[in-house]
LOBALUM-497397 format. One record per residue (C-alpha): x, y, z. Coordinates in steps of 0.02 Angstrom, whole numbers, m for minus. Example, Ala and Ser with C-alpha at 12.3 -4.5 7.8 and 13.67 -1.06 7.14 Angstrom:
<pts>
+--------+--------+--------+
!     xx !     yy !     zz !
+--------+--------+--------+
!    615 !   m225 !    390 !
!    684 !    m53 !    357 !
+--------+--------+--------+
</pts>
This chain:
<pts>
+--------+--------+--------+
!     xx !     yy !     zz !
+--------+--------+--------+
!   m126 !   8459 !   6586 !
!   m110 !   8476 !   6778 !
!     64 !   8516 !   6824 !
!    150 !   8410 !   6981 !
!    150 !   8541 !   7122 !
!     26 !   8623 !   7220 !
!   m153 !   8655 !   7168 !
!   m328 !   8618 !   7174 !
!   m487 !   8539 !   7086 !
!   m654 !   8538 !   7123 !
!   m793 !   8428 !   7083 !
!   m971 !   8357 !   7154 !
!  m1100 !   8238 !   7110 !
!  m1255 !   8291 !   7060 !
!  m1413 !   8242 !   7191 !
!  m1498 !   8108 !   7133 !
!  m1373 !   8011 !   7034 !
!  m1348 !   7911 !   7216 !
!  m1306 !   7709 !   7177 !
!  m1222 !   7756 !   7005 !
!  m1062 !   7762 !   7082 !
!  m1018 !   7922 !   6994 !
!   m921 !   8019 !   7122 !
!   m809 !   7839 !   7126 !
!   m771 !   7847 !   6959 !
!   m731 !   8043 !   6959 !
!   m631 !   8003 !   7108 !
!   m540 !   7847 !   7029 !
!   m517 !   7957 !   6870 !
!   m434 !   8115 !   6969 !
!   m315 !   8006 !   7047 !
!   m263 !   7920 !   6909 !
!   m231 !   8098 !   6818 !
!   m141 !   8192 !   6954 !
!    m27 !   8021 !   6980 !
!      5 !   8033 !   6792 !
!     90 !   8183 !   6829 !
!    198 !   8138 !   6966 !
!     79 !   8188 !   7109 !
!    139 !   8078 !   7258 !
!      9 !   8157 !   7390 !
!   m175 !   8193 !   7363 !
!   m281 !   8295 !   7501 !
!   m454 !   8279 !   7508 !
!   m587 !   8454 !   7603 !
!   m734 !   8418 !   7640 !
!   m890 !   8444 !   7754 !
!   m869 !   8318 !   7906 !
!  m1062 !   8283 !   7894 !
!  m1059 !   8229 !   7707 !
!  m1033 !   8040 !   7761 !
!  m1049 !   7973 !   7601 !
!   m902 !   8065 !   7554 !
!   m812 !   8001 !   7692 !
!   m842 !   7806 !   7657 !
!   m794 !   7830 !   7481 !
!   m649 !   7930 !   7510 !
!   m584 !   7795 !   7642 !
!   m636 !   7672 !   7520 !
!   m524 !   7745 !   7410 !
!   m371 !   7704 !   7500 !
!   m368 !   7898 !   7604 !
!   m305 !   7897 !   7782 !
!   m402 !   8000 !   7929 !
!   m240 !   8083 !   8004 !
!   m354 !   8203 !   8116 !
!   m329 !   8359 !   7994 !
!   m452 !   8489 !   8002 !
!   m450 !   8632 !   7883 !
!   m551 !   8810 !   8000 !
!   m673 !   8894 !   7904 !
!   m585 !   8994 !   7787 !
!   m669 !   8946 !   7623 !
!   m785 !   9079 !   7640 !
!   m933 !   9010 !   7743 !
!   m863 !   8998 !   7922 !
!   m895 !   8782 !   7884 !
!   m741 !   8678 !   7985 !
!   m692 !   8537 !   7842 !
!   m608 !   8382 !   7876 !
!   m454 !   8330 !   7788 !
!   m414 !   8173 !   7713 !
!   m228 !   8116 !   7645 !
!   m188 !   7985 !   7488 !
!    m10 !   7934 !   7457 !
!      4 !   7898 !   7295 !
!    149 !   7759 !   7265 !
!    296 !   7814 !   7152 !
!    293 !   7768 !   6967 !
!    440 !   7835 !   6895 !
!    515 !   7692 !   6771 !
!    669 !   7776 !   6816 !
!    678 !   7745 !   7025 !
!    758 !   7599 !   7076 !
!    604 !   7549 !   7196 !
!    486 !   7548 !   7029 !
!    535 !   7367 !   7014 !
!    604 !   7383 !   6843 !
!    788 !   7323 !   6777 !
+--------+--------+--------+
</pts>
């Protein structure tokens, strides 16, 4: 169970399994998990060059707010990052729509 506060997962696509759509449905999965359990705000790393990752991230609803994230993750890289808000499903909140 992931718990609603900060943290990170990490996950790629194997080569070759291009035109499957995998890394959408990994992608489509996550979010649907870490909303689940009241995430409102999803960030996305990754290497500015991997433009694949970029369409389907954008795809996905993320905005390009000019973050960059220096290269602290242990190979000097400079990563690009990408920002989801999730919208609010609490059954509870008066803005869910409900009652």
């Amino acid at each position: 169970m992931i718990r609603p506060s900060a943290g990170s997962w990490r996950w790629a696509c194997i080569q070759n399994t291009g035109g499957q759509h995998i890394g959408r449905l990994l992608l489509d999965e996550s979010i649907l998990e870490l909303q689940g359990n009241g995430i409102s705000t999803i960030k996305i790393i990754f290497k500015s060059q991997n433009t694949s990752a970029y369409n389907l991230y954008i795809q996905a609803g993320f905005q390009d707010t000019g973050e960059w994230k220096d290269g602290d993750l242990g190979d000097g890289v400079r990563r690009k990052i990408l920002t989801l808000l999730l919208p609010c499903h609490d059954m509870d909140s008066p803005f869910a729509g409900g009652a």
